[in-house]
C-alpha distance (Angstrom), angle and dihedral (degrees) to the residues before:
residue distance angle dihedral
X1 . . .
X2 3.99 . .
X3 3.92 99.5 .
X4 4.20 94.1 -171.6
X5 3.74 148.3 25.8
X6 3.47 141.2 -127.7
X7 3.30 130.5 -108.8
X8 3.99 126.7 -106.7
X9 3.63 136.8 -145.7
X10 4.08 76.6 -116.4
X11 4.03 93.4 60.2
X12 3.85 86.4 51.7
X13 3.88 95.3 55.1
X14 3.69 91.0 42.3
X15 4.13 80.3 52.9
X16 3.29 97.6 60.4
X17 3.75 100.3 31.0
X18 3.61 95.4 55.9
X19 4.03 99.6 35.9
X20 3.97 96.6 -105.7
X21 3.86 91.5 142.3
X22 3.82 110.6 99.3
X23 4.03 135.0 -179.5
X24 3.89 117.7 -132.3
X25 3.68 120.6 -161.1
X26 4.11 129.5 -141.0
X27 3.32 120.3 -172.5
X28 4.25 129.7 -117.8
X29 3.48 112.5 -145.4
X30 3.92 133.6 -154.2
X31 4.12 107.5 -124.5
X32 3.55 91.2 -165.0
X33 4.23 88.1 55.0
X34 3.49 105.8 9.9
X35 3.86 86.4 -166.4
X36 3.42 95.5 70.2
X37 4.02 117.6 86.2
X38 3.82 105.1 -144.3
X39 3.95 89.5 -177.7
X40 3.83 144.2 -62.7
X41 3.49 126.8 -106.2
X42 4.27 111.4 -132.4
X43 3.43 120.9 -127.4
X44 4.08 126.0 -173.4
X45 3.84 134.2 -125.4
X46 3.41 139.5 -168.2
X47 3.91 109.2 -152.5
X48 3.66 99.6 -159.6
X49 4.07 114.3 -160.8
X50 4.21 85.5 -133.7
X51 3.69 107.4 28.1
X52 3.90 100.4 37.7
X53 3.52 124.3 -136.7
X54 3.62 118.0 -16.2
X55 3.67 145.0 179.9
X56 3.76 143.2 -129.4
X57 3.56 103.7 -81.8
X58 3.74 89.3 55.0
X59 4.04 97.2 57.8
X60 3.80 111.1 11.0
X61 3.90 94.9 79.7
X62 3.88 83.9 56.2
X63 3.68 95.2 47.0
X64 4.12 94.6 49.9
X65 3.63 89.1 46.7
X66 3.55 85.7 57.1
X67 3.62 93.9 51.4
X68 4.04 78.5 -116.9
X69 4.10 99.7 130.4
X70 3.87 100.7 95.9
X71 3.93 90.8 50.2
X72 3.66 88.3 47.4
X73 3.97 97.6 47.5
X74 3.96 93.8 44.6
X75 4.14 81.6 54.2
X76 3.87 93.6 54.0
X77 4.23 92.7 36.4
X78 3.96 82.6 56.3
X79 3.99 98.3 42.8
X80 4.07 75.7 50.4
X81 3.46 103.1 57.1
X82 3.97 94.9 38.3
X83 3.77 99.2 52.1
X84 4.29 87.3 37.3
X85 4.02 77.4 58.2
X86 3.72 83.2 57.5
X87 3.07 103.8 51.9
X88 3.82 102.5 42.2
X89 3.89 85.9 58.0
X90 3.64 88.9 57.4
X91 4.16 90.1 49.6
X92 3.85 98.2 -90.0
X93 3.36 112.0 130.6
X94 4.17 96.2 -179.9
X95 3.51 135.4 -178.2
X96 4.04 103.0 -130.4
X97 4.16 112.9 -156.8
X98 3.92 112.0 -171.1
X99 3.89 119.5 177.0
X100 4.21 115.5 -120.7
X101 3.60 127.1 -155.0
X102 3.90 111.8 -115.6
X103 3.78 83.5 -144.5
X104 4.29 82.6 79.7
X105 3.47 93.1 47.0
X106 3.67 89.8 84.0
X107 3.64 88.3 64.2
X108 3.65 109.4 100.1
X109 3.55 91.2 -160.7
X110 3.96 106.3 56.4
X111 3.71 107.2 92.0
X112 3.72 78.5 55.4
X113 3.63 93.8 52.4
X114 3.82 90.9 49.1
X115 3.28 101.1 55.3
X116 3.62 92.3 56.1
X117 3.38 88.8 50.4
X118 3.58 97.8 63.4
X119 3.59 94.8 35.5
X120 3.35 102.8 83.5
X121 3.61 91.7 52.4
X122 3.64 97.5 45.4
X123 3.80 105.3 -122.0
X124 3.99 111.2 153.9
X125 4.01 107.9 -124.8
X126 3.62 90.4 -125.7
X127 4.26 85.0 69.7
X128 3.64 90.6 59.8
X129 4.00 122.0 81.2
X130 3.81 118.4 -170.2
X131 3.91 106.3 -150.2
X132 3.78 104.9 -148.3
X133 4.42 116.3 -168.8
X134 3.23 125.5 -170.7
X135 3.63 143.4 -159.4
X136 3.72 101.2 -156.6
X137 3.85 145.7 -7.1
X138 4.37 87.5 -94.5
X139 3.29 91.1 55.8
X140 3.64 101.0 51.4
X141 3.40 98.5 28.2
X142 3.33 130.2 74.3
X143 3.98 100.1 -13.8
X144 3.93 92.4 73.9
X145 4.08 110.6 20.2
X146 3.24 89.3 99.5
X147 3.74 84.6 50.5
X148 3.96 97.6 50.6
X149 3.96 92.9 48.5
X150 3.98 95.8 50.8
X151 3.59 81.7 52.0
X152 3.96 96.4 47.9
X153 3.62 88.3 47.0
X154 3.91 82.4 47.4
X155 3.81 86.9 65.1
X156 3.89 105.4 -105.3
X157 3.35 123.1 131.8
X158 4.45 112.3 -128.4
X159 3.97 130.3 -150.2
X160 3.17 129.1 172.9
X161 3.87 121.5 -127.0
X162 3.76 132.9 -150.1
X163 3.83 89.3 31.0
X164 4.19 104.3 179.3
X165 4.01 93.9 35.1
X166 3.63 105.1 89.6
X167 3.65 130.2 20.5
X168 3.53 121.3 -115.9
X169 3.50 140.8 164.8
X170 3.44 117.9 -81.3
X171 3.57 103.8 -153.4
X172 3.40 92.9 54.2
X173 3.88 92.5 53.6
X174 3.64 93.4 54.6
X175 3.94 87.5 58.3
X176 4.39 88.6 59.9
X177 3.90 110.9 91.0
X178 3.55 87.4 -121.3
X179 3.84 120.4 153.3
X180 3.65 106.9 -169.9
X181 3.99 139.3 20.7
X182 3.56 121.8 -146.0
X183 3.72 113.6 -150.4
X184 4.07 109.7 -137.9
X185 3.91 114.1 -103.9
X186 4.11 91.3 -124.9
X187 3.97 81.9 67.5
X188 3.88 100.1 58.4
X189 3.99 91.9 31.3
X190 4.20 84.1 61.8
X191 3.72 85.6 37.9
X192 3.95 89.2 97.6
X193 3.63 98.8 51.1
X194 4.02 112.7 13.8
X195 3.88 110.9 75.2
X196 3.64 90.2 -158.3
X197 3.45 98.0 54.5
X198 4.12 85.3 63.6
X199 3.90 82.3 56.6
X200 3.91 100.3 56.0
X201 4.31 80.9 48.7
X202 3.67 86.8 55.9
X203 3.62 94.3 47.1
X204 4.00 96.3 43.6
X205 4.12 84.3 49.1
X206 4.06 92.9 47.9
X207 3.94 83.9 47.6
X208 3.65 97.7 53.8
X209 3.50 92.4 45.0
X210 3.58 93.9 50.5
X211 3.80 96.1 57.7
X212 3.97 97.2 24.9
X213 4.14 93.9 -102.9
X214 3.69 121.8 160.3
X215 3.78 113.8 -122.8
X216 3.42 129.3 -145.6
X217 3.77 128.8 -178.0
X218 3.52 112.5 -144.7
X219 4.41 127.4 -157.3
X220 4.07 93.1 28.6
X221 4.05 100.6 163.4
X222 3.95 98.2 158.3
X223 3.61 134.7 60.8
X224 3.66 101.7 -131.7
X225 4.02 86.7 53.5
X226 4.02 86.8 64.9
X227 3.32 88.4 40.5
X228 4.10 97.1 59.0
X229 3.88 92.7 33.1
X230 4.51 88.7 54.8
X231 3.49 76.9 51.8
X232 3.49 111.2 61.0
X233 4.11 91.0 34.8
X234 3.78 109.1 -86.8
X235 3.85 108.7 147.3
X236 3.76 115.0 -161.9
X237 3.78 124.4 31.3
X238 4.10 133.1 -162.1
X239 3.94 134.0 -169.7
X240 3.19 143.4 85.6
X241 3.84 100.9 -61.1
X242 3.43 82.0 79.0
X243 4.39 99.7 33.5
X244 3.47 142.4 -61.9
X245 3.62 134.0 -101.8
X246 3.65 101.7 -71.0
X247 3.75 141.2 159.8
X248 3.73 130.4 -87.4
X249 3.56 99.3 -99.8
X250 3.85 92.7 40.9
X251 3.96 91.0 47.4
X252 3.80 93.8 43.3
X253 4.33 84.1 57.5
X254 3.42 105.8 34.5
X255 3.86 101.2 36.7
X256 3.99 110.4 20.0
X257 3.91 96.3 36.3
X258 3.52 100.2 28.9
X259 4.14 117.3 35.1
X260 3.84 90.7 148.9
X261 3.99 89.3 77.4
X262 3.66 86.8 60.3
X263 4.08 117.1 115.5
X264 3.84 140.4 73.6
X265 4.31 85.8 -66.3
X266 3.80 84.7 83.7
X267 3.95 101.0 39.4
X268 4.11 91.2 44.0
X269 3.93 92.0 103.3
X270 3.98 91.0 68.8
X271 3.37 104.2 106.0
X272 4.49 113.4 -146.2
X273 3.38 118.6 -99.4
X274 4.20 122.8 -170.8
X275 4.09 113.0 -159.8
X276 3.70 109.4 -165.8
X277 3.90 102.9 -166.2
X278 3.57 132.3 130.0
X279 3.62 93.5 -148.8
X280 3.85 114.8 88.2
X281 3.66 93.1 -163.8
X282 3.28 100.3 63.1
X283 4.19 85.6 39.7
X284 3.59 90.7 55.1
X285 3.59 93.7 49.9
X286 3.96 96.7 47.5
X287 3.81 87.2 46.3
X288 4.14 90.2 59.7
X289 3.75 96.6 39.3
X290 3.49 101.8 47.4
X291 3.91 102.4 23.3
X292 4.05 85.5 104.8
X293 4.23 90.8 65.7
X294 4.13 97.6 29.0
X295 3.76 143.5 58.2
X296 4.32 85.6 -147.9
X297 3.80 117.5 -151.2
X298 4.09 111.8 179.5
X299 3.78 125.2 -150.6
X300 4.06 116.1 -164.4
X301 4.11 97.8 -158.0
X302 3.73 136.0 5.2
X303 4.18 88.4 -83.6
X304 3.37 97.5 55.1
X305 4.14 97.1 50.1
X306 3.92 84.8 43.1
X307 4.03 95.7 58.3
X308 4.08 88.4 45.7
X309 3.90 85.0 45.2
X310 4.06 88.8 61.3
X311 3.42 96.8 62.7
X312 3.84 100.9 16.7
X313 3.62 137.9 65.7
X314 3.90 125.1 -176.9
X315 3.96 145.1 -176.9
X316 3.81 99.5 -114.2
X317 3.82 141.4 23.1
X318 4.05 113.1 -152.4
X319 3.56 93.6 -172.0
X320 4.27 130.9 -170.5
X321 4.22 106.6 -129.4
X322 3.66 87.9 -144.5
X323 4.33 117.6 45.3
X324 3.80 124.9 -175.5
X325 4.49 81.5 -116.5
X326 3.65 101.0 33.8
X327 3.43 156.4 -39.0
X328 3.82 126.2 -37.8
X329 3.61 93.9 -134.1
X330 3.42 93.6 52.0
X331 3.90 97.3 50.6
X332 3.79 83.6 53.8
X333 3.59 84.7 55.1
X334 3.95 97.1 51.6
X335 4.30 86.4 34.2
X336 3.66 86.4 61.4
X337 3.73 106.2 55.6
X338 3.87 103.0 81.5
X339 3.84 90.1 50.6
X340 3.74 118.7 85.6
X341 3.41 118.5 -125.7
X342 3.44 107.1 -99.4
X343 4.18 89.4 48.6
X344 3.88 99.9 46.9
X345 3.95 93.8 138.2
X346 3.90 118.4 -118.2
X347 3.91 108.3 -96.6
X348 3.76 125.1 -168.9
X349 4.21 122.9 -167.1
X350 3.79 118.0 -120.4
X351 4.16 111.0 -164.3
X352 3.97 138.8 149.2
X353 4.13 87.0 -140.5
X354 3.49 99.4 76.3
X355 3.72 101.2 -178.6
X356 4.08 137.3 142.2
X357 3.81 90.3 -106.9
X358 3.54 88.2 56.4
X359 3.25 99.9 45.8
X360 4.05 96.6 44.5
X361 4.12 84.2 53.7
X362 3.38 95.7 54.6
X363 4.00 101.0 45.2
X364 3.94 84.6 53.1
X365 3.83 91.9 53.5
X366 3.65 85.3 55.7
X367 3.73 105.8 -99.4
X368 3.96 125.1 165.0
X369 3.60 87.2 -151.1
X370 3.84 157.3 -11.8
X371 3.75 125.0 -127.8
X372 3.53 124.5 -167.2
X373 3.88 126.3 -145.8
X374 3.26 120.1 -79.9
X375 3.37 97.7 36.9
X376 4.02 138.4 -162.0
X377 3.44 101.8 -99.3
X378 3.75 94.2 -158.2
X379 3.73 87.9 44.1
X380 4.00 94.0 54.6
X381 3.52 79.9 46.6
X382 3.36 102.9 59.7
X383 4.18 102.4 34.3
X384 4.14 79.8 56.1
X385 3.68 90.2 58.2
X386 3.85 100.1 48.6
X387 3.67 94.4 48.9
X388 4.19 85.4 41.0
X389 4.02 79.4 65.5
X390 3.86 94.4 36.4
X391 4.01 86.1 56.3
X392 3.71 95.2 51.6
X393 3.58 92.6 50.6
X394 3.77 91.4 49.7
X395 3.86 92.2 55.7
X396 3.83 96.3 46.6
X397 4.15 81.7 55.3
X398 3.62 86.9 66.7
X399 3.67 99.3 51.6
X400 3.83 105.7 35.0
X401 3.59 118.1 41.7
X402 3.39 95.5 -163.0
X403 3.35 91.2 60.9
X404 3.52 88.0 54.8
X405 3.78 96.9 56.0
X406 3.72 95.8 54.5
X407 3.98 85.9 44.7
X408 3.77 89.0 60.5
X409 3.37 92.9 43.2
X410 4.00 97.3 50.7
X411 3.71 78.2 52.6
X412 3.59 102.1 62.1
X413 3.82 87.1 41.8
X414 3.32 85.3 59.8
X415 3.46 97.1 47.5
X416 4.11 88.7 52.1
X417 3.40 86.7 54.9
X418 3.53 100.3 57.8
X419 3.58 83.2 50.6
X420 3.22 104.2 56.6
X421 4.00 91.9 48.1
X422 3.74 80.2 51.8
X423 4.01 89.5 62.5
X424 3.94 89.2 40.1
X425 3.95 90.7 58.7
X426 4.26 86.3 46.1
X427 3.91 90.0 47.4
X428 3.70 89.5 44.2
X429 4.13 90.5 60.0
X430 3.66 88.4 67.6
X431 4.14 91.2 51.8
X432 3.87 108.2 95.7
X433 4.31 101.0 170.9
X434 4.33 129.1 43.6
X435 3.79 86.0 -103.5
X436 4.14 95.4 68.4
X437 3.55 91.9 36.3
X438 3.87 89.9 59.9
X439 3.34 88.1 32.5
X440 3.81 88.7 62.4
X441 3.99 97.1 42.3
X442 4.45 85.1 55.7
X443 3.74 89.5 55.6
X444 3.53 89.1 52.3
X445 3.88 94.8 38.8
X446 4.13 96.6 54.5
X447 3.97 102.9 58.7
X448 4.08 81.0 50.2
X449 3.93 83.4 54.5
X450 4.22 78.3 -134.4
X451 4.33 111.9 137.9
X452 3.78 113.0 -149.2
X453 3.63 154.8 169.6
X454 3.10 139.1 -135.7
X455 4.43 139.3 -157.5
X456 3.10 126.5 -172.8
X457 4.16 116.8 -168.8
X458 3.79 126.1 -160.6
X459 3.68 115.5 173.5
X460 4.26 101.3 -53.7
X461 3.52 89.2 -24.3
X462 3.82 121.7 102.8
X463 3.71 129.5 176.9
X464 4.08 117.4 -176.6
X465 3.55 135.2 -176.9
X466 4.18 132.6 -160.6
X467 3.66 110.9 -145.9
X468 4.14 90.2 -139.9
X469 3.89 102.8 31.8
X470 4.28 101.3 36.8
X471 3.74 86.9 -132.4
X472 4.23 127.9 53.5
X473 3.76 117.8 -118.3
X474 3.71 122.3 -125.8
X475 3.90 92.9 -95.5
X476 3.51 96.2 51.4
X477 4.21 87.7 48.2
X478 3.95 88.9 55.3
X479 4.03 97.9 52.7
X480 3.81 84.2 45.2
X481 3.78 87.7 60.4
X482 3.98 93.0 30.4
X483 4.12 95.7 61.8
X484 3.96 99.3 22.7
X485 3.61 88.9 103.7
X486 4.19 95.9 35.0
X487 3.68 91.3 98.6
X488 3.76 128.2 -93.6
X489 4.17 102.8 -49.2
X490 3.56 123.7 20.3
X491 4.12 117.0 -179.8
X492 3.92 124.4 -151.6
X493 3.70 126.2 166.8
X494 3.61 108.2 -50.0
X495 3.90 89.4 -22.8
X496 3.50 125.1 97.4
X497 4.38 120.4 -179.9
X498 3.69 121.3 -168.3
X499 3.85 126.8 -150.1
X500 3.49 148.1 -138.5
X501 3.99 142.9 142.0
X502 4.08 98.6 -82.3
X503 4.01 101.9 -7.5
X504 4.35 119.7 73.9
X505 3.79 121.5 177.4
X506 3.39 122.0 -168.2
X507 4.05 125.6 -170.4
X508 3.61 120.2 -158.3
X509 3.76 113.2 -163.6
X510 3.86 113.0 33.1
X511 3.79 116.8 -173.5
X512 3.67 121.3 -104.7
X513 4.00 90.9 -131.1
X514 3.83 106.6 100.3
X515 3.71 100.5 -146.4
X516 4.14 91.8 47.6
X517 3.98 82.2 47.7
X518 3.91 85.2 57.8
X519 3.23 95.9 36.2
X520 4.40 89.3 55.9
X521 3.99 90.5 47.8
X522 3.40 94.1 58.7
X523 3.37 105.4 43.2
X524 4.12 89.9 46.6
X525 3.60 84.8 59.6
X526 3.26 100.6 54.0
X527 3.80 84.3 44.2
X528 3.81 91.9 52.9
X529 4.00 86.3 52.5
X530 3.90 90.4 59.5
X531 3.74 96.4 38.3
X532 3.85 95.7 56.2
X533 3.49 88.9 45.7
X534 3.45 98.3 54.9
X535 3.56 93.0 46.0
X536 3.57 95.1 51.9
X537 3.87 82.6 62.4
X538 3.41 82.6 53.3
X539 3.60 100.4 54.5
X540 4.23 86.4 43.1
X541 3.61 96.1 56.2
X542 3.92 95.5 52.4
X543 3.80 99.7 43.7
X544 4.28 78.0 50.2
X545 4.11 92.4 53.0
X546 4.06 84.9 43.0
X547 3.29 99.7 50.5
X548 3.87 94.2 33.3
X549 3.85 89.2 53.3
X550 3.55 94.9 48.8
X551 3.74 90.6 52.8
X552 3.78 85.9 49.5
X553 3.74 89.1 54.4
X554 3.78 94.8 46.3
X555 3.56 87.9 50.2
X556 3.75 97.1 60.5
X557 3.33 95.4 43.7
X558 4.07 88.7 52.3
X559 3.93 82.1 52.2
X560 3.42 97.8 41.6
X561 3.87 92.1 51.1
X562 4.08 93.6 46.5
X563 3.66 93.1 52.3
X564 3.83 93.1 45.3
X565 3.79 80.4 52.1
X566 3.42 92.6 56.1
X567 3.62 100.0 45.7
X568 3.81 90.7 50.2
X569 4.07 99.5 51.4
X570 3.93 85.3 44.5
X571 3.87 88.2 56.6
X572 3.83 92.2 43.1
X573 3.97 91.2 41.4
X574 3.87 90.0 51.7
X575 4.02 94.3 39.9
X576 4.02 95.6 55.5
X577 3.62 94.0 35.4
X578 3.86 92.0 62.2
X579 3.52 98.3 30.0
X580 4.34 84.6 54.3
X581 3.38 86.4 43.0
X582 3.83 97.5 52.0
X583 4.27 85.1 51.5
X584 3.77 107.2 52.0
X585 3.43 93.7 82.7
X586 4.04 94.6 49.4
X587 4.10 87.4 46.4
X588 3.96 92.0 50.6
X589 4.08 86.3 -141.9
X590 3.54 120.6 176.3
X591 3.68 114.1 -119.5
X592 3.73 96.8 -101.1
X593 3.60 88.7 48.7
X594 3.73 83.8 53.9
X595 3.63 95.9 57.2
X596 3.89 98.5 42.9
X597 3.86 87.9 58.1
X598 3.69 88.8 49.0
X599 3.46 97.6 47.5
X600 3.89 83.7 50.7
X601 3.67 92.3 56.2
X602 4.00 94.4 50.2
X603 3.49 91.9 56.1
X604 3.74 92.6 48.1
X605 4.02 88.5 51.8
X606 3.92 93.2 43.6
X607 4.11 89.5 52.8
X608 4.05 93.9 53.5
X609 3.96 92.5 136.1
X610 4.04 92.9 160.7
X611 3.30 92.4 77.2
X612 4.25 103.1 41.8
X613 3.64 131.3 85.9
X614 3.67 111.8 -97.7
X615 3.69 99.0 -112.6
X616 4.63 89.3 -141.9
X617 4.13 84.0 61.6
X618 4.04 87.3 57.3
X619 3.94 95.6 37.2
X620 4.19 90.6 46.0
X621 4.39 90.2 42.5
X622 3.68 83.1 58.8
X623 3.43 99.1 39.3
X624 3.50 88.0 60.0
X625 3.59 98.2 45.4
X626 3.72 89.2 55.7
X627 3.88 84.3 51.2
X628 3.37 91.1 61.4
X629 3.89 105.3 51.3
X630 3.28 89.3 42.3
X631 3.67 98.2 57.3
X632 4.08 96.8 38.4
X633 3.53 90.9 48.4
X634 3.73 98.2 56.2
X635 3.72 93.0 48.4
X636 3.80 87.8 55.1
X637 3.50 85.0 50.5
X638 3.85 95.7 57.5
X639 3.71 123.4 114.1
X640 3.65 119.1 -101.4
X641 3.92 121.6 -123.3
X642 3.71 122.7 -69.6
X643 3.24 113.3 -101.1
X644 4.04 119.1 -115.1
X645 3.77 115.9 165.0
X646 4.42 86.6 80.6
X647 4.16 92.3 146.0
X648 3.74 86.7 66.5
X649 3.76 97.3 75.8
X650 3.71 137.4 123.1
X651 3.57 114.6 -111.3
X652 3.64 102.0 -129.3
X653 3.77 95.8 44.2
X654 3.97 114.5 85.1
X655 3.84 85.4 -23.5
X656 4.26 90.3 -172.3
């Protein structure tokens, strides 16, 4: 079941057209006082109306392939300098770092167009870093130094992000006006368990000090990490010991106004995920999209993820099928071993060979799901967020056993309740119109105390039925037609309507209780499933009677028209033969002058195409018949909708 959708070049207009971009702050850190806020680096959001909030990696792809990126960065550079106004007025003189395509660097005119940006605002230059990445030493070098020193001359201050990545030369770097290196959060994650990760810190820190560039260490979640990187020399630090990307009111509160709630005591609800994937891509992106619900720790082969396994034990396992030592279901297997039973973490497959051997494989070593590469980001997303929430219910179990009792007991409800939609989808085999099929969805509605509606939608014809009032009022008809094609679950106050190709349910009184309002949405979609099935049936069977009684028809009238035929050449045949017969002796023929007039006559009878069916009319009726089946059935055979409302899930159905 596809739980999201992805986003179009038409969500990205809307974005910007109706101010759905947003800037999220994380706060940089001083290791040498770690209550003084050196500056935040700003991050952007689009907060879609379907999909929820979502990060970078979800949209930016769209927007550079629609030549979008400068409109997007002179958006964020303006949110920038207004909310650095802000700040400064309340006594915040911050240091704001926002990453910049290199795609704009080839732009002659964008240092220009920055500083008019944050002009009118009034933010010095020197308060704005440009983050520049790259992918290799072409890229960065020589295509835009001419770029990054008309900008340093502009006044901006440069860093360079995802230090320890990629190599690069060295020498060349040192040329770059660049004031401060950021060393990349995979680095200090490994920090704790990968001795040569503590080696490329040590060579970032030598570097900096070499050519008088700030360093900042980037991803620190634990105290002892700041500890060890203050230390050895590293200046500035940034993670989520210290916060989370948040937004300006939220980082104004929690980080300006209140830096004694700083510290692991706020960040102990992540739950610890392990990634063991030899692809840093993919890594990268899983560590931004889901660094919000997981302390991440990533593992390139079976080796490494057994050495942090010895001294390490985590919430989730996000596992590649196919490893540069091994196979993933075997490093599952080994991962396993130091858990007891009961605590084996939930593990999920990543692969590019998405096939039914795969798949099979990985539900028999236990997995909660398989996810093909390239994934839905939105959809990873999501899943990763349910089973977040399934996690932190399964560690309260184990300290309240009250908890646990109601647990179990929420489970067998639920298990009821798949039951009884099991005996709705039997009784709905024996329901052969819209009427029992609604009929069957009420009796399943009232011991739930839930009132519905249901549409069902057949070409331009619609038939709908109100649980309470037998027929739909006009309302309830238009937000039928108004969210039919909103994607599979749309949620308004305590309303909730379900989607898909000729079947709608609406329910009209949700319950307040969040986990009963989970519970509802997944059990309506499962409903919806059956429903449209069955209906589809439906729709089959009556385009089979049409057709088949239109055949019948055709049929008889074929008949009908061959033994008319019949009858009418036996009348002719008898008619000429006597009257012929009653001549010859008046004509004084010969006999073979007798027969050639009577073979004359037989032909004349046999050719009697007045009174047949013109064989094109039969050929063309059935033509059209065909026609018809043909077309009817394929649109019955259509796929329903995608399905977009994925965040509103139960947690212990299809968890990932």
């Amino acid at each position: 079941m596809t739980l999201t959708r992805e986003l179009t070049e038409d969500d990205i207009c809307h974005a910007f057209d109706k101010g759905q971009f947003s800037t999220f702050y994380q706060p940089q850190i001083s290791l040498a006082n770690q209550g003084q806020v050196v500056g935040a680096e700003a991050f952007v959001r689009l907060n879609h109306p379907e999909l929820g909030l979502l990060i970078p990696a979800a949209f930016l792809p769209l927007v550079t392939q629609m030549n979008l990126m400068m409109e997007l960065t002179q958006f964020v550079v303006s949110r920038v300098a207004y909310d650095w106004k802000a700040w400064n007025a309340l006594g915040f003189n911050l240091r704001i770092s926002i990453n910049i395509d290199l795609s704009l660097f080839r732009d002659k005119s964008l240092g220009r167009t920055l500083s008019d940006i944050v002009k009118t605002p009034g933010m010095p230059k020197n308060r704005l870093t440009l983050e520049i990445s790259q992918n290799n030493d072409c890229e960065l070098i020589p295509l835009i130094y001419e770029q990054i020193t008309r900008l340093r001359m502009k006044g901006f201050r440069l860093s360079l992000d995802d230090f320890g990545t990629t190599s690069f030369d060295l020498d060349k770097l040192s040329e770059l006006p660049i004031e401060e290196i950021k060393i990349h959060r995979e680095i200090i994650s490994d920090l704790s368990h990968v001795k040569f990760a503590q080696q490329q810190v040590r060579d970032a820190l030598d570097f900096g000090a070499r050519f008088g560039m700030r360093i900042t260490a980037v991803g620190i979640e634990q105290e002892e990490i700041a500890e060890w990187l203050h230390k050895q020399g590293c200046e500035n630090g940034q993670g989520y010991l210290y916060g989370k990307a948040m937004s300006f009111s939220d980082f104004t509160q929690e980080i300006l106004h209140n830096k004694a709630q700083w510290g692991l005591k706020k960040n102990s609800s992540r739950l610890r995920l392990l990634l063991v994937d030899d692809d840093r891509e993919y890594a990268t992106l899983l560590r931004e999209a889901l660094g919000d619900l997981y302390e991440i720790f990533v593992a390139n082969s079976i080796h490494d993820a057994q050495l942090f396994n010895q001294e390490n034990s985590v919430d989730l396992m996000i596992i590649e099928f196919d490893l540069p030592d091994g196979s993933g279901i075997d490093c599952f297997k080994l991962l396993q071993e130091r858990y007891p039973a009961n605590e084996i973490p939930n593990v999920a497959f990543l692969s590019k060979e998405d096939t039914p051997n795969n798949r099979v494989a990985a539900y028999e070593a236990g997995a909660i799901d398989f996810i093909g590469k390239p994934f839905s980001l939105t959809e990873v997303v999501a899943k990763a967020g349910r089973i977040a929430r399934y996690a932190h219910k399964r560690k309260s179990l184990s300290d309240d056993a009250k908890q646990f009792k109601a647990t179990a007991h929420q489970t067998m409800k639920e298990v009821a309740n798949y039951g009884d939609i099991l005996h709705l989808f039997k009784r709905m085999l024996h329901s052969d119109d819209e009427k029992a099929l609604a009929n069957e969805l009420f009796q399943y509605m009232r011991p739930r105390d839930l009132e519905s509606a249901i549409q069902f939608r057949s070409g331009k014809t619609l038939c709908s039925f109100d649980q309470t009032h037998t027929v739909c009022s006009p309302i309830e008809m238009n937000i039928f037609d108004l969210f039919k094609d909103k994607g599979r679950l749309h949620e308004f106050e305590d309303k909730i309507i379900t989607n898909d190709k000729h079947v709608s349910i609406l329910i009209k009184n949700l319950p307040d209780d969040e986990t009963e309002k989970g519970l509802i949405r997944d059990h309506i979609a499962v409903v919806i499933e059956g429903m449209e099935t069955k209906y589809k049936s439906i729709l089959r069977n009556r385009i089979l009677h049409r057709v088949f009684n239109q055949i019948q028809e055709l049929t008889s009238e074929l008949s009908k028209a061959i033994e008319k035929d019949h009858a009418t050449k036996d009348e002719i045949f008898e008619k000429y033969t006597l009257e012929l017969k009653m001549s010859f002796h008046v004509l004084d023929l010969s006999e073979d002058q007798e027969k050639h007039i009577t073979d004359i006559v037989d032909g004349m009878i046999k050719s009697k195409e007045e009174n047949e069916m013109d064989s094109s009319i039969v050929i063309e009726r059935l033509e059209n018949i065909i026609s018809l089946l043909t077309v009817e059935l394929n649109d019955l055979t259509d796929e329903a909708p995608s399905e977009t409302e994925d965040n509103t899930t139960n947690d212990l159905v299809e968890l990932f």
